[in-house]
C-alpha positions as CSV (number, residue, x, y, z in Angstrom):
1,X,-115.0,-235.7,16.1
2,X,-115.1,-232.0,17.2
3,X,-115.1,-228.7,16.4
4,X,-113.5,-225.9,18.3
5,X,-112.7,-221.8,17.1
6,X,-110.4,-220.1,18.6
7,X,-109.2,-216.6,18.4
8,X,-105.6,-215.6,19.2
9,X,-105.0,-212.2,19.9
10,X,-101.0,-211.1,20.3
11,X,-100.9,-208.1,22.7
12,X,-97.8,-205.3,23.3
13,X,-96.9,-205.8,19.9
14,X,-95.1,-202.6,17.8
15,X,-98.5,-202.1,15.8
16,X,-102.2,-202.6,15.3
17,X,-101.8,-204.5,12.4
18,X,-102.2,-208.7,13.1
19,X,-102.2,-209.9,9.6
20,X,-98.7,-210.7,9.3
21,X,-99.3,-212.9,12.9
22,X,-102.1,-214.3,11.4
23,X,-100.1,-215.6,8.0
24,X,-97.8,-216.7,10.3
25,X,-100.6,-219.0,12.3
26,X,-102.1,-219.9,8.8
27,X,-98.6,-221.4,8.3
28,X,-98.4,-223.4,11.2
29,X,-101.8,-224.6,10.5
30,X,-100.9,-226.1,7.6
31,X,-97.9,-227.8,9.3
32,X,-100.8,-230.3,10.6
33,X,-101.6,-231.7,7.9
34,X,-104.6,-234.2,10.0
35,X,-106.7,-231.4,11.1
36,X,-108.7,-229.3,8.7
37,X,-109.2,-226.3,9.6
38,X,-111.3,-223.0,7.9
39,X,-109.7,-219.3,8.3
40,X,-112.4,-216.5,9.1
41,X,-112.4,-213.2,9.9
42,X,-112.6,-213.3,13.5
43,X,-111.0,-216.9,14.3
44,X,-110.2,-219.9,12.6
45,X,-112.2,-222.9,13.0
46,X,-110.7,-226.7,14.0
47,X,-112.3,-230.1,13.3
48,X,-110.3,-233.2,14.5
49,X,-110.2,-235.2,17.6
50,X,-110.4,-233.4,21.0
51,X,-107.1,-234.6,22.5
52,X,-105.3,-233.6,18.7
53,X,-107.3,-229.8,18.3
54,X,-105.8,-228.9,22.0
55,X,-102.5,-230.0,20.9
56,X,-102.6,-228.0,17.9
57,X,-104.1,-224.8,19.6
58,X,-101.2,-225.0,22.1
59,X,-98.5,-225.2,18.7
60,X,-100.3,-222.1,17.3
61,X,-100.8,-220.0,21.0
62,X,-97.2,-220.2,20.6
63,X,-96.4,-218.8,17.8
64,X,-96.7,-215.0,18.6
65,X,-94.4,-215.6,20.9
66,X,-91.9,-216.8,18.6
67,X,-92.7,-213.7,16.2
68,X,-92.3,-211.1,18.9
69,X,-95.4,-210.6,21.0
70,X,-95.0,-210.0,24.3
71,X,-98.3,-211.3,25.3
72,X,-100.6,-213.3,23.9
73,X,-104.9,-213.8,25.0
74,X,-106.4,-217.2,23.4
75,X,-110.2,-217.8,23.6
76,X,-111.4,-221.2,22.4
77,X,-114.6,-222.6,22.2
78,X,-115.1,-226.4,21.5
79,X,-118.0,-228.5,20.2
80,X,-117.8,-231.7,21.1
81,X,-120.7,-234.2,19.9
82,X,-120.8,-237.4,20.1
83,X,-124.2,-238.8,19.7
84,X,-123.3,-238.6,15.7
85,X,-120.9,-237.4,13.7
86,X,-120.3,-233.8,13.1
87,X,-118.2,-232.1,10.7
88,X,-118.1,-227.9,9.9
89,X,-120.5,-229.1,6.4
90,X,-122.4,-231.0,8.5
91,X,-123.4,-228.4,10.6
92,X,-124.1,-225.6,8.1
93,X,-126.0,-228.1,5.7
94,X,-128.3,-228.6,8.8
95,X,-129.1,-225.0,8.7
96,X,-129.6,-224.5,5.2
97,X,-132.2,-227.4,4.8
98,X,-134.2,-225.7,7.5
99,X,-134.1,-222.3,5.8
């Protein structure tokens, strides 16, 4: 399983504002219902199978698009682990149980 974040950024838009882009990528998010996926401030976090979290990264990319932006900048980075299973829990509990 692996964990990516990505952070979509919708450029020449008709304001500084991005929360109504990102309720509209919350909304496609929740379209796929077989990834979970955690909302932060700066990016949104994926956990799924590789092949499955690039599909759904490509649906969202596109969305801005659809909503008016006339350019849109993706950055993704992707965890990918497979000596053991990993999950977004996982991965803060092994943290806190060394603080």
């Amino acid at each position: 399983m692996a964990i990516a974040e990505f952070t979509i950024i919708p450029i020449g838009t008709a304001t500084t504002s991005l929360s109504g882009y990102v309720a509209d990528l919350h909304k496609e998010l929740e379209r796929h219902e077989d990834i979970r996926f955690q909302m932060t401030p700066m990016g949104t976090i994926l956990e799924g199978p590789l092949d499955r979290l690039f599909e759904v990264i490509r649906a969202v990319h596109e969305v801005p698009f659809l909503h008016g932006a006339a350019r849109v900048s993706t950055s993704i980075k992707i965890d990918d682990r497979r000596d053991k299973h990993a999950s977004m829990e996982q991965k803060m509990q092994s943290v806190a149980d060394k603080l």
